[in-house]
C-alpha positions as CSV (number, residue, x, y, z in Angstrom):
1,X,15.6,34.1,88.3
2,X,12.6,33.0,86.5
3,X,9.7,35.4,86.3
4,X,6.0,34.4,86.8
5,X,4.8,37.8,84.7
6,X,5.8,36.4,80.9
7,X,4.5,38.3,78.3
8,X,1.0,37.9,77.0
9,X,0.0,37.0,80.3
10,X,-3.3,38.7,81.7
11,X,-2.6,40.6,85.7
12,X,-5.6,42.8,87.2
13,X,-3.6,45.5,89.3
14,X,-5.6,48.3,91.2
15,X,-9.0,46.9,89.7
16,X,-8.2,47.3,86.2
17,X,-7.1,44.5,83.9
18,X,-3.8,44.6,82.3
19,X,-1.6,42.5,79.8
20,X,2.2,42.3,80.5
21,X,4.4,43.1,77.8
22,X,7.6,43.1,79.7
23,X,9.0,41.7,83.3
24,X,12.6,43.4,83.8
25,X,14.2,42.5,87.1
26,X,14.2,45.6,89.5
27,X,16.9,46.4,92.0
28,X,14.4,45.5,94.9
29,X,14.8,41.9,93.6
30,X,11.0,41.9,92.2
31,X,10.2,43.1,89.0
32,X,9.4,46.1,86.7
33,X,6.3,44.9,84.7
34,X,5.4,47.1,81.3
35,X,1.9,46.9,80.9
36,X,-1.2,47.6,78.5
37,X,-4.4,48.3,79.5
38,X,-7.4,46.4,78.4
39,X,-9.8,47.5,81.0
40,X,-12.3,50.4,79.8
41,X,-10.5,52.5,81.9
42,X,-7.4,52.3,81.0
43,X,-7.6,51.5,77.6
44,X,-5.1,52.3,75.2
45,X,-2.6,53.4,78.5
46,X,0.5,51.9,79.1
47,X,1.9,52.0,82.6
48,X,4.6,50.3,84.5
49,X,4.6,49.0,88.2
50,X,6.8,47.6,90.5
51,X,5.7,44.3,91.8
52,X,7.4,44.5,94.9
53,X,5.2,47.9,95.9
54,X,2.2,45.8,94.7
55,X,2.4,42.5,95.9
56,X,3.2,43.9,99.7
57,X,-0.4,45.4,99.0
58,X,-1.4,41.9,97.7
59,X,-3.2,44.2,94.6
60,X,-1.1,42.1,91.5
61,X,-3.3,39.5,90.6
62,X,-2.3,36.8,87.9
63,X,-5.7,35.6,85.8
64,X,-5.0,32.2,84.9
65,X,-6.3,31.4,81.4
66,X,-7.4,27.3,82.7
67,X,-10.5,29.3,84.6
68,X,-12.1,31.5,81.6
69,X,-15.9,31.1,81.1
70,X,-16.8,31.8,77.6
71,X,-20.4,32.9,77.4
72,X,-22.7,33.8,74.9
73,X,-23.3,37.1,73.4
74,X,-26.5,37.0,72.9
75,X,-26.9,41.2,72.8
76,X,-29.1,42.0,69.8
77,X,-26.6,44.5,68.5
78,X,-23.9,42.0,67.8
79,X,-25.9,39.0,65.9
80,X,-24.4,38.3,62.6
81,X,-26.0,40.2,59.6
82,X,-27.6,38.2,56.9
83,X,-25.0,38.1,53.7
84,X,-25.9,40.0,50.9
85,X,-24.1,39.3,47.7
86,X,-23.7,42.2,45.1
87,X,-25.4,41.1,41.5
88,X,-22.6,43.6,39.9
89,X,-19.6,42.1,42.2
90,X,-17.5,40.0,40.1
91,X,-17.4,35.7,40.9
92,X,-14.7,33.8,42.3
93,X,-13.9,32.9,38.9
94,X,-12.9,36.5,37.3
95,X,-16.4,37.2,35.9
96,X,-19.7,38.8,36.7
97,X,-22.2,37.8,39.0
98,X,-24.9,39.8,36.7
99,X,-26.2,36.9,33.7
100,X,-26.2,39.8,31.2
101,X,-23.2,40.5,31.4
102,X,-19.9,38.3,30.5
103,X,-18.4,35.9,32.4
104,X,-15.4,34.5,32.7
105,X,-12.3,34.9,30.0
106,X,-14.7,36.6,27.8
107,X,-15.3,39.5,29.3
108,X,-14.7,42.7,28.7
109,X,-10.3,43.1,27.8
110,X,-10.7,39.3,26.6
111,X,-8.4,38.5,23.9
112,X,-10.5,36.3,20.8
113,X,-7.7,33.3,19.1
């Protein structure tokens, strides 16, 4: 019996969202789904539920990833920051950023032939 709850996938049960983590077959002939919770709600919870209890209730439903609508954030909060680059921070190349100070092989530890 093949199970349409795999794991990853993305159910809304009693108005919260949930992601499935496990579909064990039940003794009602449905399935015992081990779920996370990514509503606010239920956030960091874990719960499990029988889908036969909840689809007589018609209350499991199965988002379907083909129908997302990615939108902008456009909150002020969450714009990217400008980067700000530390003169002290060493280079990608082993030395310092700083021009008084050495850079590369010859810094300080630097062995002289």
């Amino acid at each position: 019996m093949q199970t349409r709850y795999a794991p990853g996938a993305r159910v809304v049960i009693r108005d919260c969202e949930w992601i499935v983590r496990r579909a064990d077959a039940s003794d009602d002939g449905g399935y015992v789904l081990t779920v996370d919770g990514l509503s606010e709600l239920v956030s960091g919870k874990s719960a499990r539920f029988l889908t036969r209890l909840e689809e007589a209730e018609d209350a499991i439903q199965l988002l379907d990833p083909a129908h997302t609508r990615f939108e902008q954030d456009l909150t002020p909060a969450l714009k990217k920051p400008p980067v700000h680059r530390d003169p002290a921070a060493p280079d990608h190349l082993g030395g310092s950023a700083h021009p008084s100070r050495p850079q590369g092989r010859h810094g300080p530890g630097a062995v002289s032939a």
